[in-house]
C-alpha positions as CSV (number, residue, x, y, z in Angstrom):
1,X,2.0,11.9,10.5
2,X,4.1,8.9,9.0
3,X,8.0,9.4,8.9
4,X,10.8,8.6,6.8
5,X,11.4,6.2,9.8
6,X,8.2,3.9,9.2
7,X,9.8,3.5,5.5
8,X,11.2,-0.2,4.9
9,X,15.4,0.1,5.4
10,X,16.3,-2.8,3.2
11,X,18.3,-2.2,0.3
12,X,16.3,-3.2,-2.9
13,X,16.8,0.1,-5.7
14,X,20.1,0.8,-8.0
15,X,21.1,4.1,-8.8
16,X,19.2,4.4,-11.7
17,X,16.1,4.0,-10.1
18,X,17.0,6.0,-7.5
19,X,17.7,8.8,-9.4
20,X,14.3,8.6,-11.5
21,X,12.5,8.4,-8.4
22,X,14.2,11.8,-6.9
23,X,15.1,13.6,-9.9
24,X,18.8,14.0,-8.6
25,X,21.8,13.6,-11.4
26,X,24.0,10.9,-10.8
27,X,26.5,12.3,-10.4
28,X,25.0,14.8,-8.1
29,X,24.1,12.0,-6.0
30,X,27.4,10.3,-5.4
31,X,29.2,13.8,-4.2
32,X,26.4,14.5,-1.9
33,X,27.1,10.8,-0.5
34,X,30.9,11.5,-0.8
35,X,30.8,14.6,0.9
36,X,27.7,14.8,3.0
37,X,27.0,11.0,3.9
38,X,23.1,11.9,3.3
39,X,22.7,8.3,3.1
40,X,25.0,4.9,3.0
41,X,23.5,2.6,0.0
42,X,24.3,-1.3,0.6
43,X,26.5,-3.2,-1.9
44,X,26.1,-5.9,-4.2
45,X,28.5,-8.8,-4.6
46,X,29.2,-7.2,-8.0
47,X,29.8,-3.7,-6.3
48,X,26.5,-2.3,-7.1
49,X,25.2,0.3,-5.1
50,X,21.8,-0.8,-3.5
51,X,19.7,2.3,-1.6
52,X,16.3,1.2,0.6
53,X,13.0,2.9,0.2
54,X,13.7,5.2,3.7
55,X,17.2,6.1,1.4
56,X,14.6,7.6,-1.6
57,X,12.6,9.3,0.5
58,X,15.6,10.9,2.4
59,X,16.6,11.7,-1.0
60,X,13.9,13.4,-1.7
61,X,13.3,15.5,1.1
62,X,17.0,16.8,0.9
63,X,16.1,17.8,-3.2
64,X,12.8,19.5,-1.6
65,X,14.9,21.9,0.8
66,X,17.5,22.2,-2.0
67,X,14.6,23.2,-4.6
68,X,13.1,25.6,-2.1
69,X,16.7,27.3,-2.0
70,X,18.7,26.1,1.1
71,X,22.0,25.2,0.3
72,X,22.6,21.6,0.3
73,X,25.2,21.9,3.0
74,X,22.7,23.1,5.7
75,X,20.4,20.8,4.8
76,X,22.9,17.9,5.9
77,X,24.0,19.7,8.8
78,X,20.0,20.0,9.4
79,X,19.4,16.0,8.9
80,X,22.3,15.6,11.1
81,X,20.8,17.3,14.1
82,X,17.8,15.2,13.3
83,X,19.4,12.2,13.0
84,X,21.5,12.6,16.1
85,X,18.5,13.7,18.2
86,X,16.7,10.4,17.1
87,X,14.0,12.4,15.1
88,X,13.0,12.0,11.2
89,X,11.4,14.2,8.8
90,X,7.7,13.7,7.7
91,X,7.6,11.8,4.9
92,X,7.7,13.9,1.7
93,X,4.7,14.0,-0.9
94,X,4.4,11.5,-3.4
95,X,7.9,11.0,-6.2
96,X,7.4,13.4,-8.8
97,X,6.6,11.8,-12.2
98,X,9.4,11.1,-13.9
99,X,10.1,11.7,-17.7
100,X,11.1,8.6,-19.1
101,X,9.0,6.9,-17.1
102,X,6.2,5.0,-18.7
103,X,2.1,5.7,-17.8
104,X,0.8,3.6,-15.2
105,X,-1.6,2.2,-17.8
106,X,1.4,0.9,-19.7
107,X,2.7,-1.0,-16.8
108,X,-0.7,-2.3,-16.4
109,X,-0.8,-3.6,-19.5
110,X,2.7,-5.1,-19.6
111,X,1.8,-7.1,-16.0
112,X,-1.2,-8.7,-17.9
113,X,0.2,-9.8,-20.8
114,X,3.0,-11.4,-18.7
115,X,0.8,-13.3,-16.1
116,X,-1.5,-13.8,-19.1
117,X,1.4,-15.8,-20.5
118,X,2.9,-17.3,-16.8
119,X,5.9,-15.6,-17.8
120,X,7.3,-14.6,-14.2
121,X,10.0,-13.1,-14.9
122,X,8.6,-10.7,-17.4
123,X,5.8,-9.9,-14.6
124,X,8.8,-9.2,-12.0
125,X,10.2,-6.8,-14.5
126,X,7.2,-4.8,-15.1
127,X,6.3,-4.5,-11.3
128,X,9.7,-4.1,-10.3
129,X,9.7,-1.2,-13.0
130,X,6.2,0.3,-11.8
131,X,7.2,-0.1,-7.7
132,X,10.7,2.1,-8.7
133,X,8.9,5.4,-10.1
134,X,5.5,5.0,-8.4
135,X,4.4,5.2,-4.9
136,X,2.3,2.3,-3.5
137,X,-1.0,4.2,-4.1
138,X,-0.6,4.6,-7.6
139,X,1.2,0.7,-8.2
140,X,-2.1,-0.2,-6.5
141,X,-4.9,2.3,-7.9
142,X,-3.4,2.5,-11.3
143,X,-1.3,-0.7,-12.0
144,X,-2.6,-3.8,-9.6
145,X,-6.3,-3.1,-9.9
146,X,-6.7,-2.6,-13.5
147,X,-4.9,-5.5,-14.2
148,X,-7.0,-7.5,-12.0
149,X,-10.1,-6.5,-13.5
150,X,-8.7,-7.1,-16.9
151,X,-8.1,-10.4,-15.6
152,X,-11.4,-10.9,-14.0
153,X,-13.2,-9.3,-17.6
154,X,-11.2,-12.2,-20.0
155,X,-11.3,-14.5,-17.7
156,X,-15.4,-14.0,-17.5
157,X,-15.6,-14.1,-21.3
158,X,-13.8,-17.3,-21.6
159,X,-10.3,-15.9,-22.8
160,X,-9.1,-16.4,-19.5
161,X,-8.3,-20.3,-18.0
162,X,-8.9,-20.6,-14.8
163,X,-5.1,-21.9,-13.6
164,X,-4.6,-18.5,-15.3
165,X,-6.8,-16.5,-13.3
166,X,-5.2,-18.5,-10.3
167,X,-1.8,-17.9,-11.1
168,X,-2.1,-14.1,-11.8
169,X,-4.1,-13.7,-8.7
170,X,-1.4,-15.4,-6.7
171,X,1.2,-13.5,-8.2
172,X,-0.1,-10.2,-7.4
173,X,-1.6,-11.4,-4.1
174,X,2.4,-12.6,-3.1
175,X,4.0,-9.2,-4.4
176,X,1.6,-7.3,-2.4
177,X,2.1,-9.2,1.1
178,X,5.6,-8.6,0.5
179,X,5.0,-5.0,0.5
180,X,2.5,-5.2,3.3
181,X,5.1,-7.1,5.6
182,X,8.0,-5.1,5.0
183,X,6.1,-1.7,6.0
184,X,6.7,-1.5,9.5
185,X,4.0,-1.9,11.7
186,X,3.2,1.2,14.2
187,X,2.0,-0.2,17.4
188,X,1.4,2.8,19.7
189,X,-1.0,4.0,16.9
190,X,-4.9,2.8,16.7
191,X,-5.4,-1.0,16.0
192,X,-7.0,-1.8,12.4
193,X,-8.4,-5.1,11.4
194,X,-8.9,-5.5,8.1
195,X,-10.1,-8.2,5.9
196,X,-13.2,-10.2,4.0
197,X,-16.6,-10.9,5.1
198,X,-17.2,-14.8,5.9
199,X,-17.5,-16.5,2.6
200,X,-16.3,-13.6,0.7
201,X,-13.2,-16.0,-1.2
202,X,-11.2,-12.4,-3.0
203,X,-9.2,-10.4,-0.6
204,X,-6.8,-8.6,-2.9
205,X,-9.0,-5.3,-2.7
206,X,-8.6,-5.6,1.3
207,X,-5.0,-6.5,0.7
208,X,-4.3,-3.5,-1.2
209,X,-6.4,-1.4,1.5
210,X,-4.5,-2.5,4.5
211,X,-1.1,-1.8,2.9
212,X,-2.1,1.2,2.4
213,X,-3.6,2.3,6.0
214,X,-0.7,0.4,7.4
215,X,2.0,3.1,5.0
216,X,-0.7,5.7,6.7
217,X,0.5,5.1,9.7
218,X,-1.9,3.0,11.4
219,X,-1.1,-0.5,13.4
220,X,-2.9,-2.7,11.0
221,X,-3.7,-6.3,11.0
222,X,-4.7,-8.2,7.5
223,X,-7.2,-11.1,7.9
224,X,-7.2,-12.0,5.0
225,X,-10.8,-13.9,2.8
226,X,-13.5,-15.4,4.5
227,X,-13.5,-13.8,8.0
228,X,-15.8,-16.0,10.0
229,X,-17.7,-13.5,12.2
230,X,-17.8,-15.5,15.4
231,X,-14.3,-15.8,15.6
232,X,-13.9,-12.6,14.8
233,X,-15.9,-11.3,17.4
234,X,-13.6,-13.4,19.9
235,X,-10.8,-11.3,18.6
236,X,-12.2,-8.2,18.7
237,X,-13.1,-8.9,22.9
238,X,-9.6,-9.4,23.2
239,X,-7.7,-7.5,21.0
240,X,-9.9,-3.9,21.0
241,X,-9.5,-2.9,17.7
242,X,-10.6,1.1,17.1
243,X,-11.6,0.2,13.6
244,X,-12.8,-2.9,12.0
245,X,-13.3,-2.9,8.0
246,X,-14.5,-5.7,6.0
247,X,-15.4,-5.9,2.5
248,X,-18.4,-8.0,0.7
249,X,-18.7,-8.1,-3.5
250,X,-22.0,-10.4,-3.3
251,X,-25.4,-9.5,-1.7
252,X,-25.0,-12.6,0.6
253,X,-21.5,-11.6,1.7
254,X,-22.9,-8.3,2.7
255,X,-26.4,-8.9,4.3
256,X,-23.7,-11.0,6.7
257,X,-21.9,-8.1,7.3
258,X,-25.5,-6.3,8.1
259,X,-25.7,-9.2,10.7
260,X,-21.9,-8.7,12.3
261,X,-22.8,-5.1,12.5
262,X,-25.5,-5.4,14.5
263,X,-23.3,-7.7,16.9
264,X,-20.1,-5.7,16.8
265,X,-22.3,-2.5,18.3
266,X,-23.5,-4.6,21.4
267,X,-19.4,-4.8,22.1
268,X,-18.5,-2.5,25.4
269,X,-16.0,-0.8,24.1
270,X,-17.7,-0.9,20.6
271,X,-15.4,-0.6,17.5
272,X,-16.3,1.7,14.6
273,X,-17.2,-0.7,11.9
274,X,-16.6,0.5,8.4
275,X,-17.5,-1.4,5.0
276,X,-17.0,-1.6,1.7
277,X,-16.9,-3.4,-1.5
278,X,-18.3,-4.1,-5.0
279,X,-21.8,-5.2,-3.2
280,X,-22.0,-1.5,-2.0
281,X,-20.9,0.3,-4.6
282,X,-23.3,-1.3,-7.1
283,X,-26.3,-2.2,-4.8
284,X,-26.6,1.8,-2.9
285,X,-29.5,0.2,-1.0
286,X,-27.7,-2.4,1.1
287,X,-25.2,0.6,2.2
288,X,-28.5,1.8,4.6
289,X,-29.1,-2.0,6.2
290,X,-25.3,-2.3,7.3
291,X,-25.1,-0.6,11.0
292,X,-21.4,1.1,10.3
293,X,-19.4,3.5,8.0
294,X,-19.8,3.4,4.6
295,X,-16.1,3.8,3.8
296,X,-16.6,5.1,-0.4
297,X,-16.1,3.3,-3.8
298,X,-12.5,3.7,-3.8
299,X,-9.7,3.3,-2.1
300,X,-8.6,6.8,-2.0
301,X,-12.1,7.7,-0.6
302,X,-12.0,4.8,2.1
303,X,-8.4,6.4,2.9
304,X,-9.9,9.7,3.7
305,X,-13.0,8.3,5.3
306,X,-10.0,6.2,8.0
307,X,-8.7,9.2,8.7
308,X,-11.8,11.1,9.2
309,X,-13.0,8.5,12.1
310,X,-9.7,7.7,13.6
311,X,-7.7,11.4,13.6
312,X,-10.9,13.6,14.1
């Protein structure tokens, strides 16, 4: 199970935020720093304190025990043990929902109407926002992909230009890498290569996919659009990946992937080979020509199907 250690360390939330995200008082959190040292934010050049994502969920888990009715002071003496002994708590459920928080549907809309517009900064603001009292899953699930297929829908009706389309794609495509590079990657654990079949141009869905796995604890590798199969099966010789999952959202694109499956099972030692995509979840016929793991129509349920292949 994933630990408050696999969380990014670089300092990227004020105290406001922080405090949203936990549901700790300000005030409450500055004596348990002052008295405790639960965690040491960073500083701004204008004094500012700055707390990293492993801070929050430390936070968290020290509210958790505190909720549950251990006295805050054992619970430090607790983390210190930990700490000392080079070991870190499981990473705590998802941030509870905070109260002043806006829906995730409101931060959907807010994104779109900003890239709609190319006005960056106001699409920084409203991700920023959404990232600070949302965990990845929901920013992606609830926030990312409706405002992708909001683009994709106006952009198909001809409200949409396509430099527009481009540059909100971009956008979101950038913000996510970000969040995909700065979760640490877990080498001991099983290999992962994600990506796009060969000619399939939209990887955002595999993008968001991957980050996820990876924040489950797997070692994953992104691949990234239009995975030439050959090559890829070069890769896989060398690298032995556990899992490989690709995604198709045309008929073409996925009769390819019917093909690589077929290859990828005369591979000693043979990956599991799981699929997904738009071309599956519309077309339930092609599902039963592709030799692999139907991973779901969802993220969540290609989440649960990972785990059910590679922790069973």
């Amino acid at each position: 199970m994933p630990t408050l250690a696999d969380l990014p360390d670089s300092p990227k939330y004020r105290i406001a935020s922080v405090c949203a995200q936990t549901g700790i008082e300000p005030v409450t959190l500055r004596a348990w720093e002052r008295r405790y040292a639960l965690v040491r934010p960073r500083r701004t050049v204008s004094n500012y304190r700055l707390y990293s994502e492993r801070d929050v969920a430390l936070l968290r888990w020290v509210k958790q025990q505190v909720d549950a009715g251990s006295p805050v002071s054992r619970v430090a003496a607790d983390w210190q043990v930990l700490h000392k002994a080079g070991r870190w708590p499981d990473l705590p459920p998802s941030a509870p929902s905070v109260a002043n928080a806006e829906p995730p549907s409101a931060y959907a809309a807010r994104l779109f109407c900003a890239l709609r517009a190319h006005d960056e900064r106001a699409a920084c603001e409203a991700f920023d926002e959404a990232c600070a009292v949302l965990d990845v899953a929901a920013l992606c699930t609830e926030v990312v992909s409706p405002c992708l297929v909001r683009v994709g829908d106006e952009w198909a009706r001809g409200n949409l230009r396509i430099a527009t389309e481009h540059f909100a794609s971009n956008y979101l495509r950038g913000r996510l890498i970000t969040l995909f590079l700065s979760t640490p990657l877990r080498r001991n654990k099983a290999r992962v290569l994600v990506g796009s079949a060969a000619g399939e141009l939209h990887d955002i869905g595999s993008l968001m996919f991957a980050l996820l796995l990876r924040r489950d604890g797997y070692h994953v590798e992104f691949l990234g659009a239009d995975v030439h199969h050959d090559d890829l099966l070069v890769y896989v010789r060398e690298t032995r990946p556990a899992l490989v999952c690709l995604s198709a959202n045309s008929r073409e694109t996925a009769l390819d992937l019917a093909r690589l499956g077929g290859r990828l099972q005369g591979l000693r030692p043979q990956p599991k080979f799981g699929f997904g995509g738009a071309a599956f979840s519309q077309g339930r016929q092609l599902q039963a020509a592709v030799p692999g793991i139907y991973l779901g129509d969802t993220i969540d349920q290609a989440r649960t199907a990972v785990r059910r292949l590679l922790d069973s």
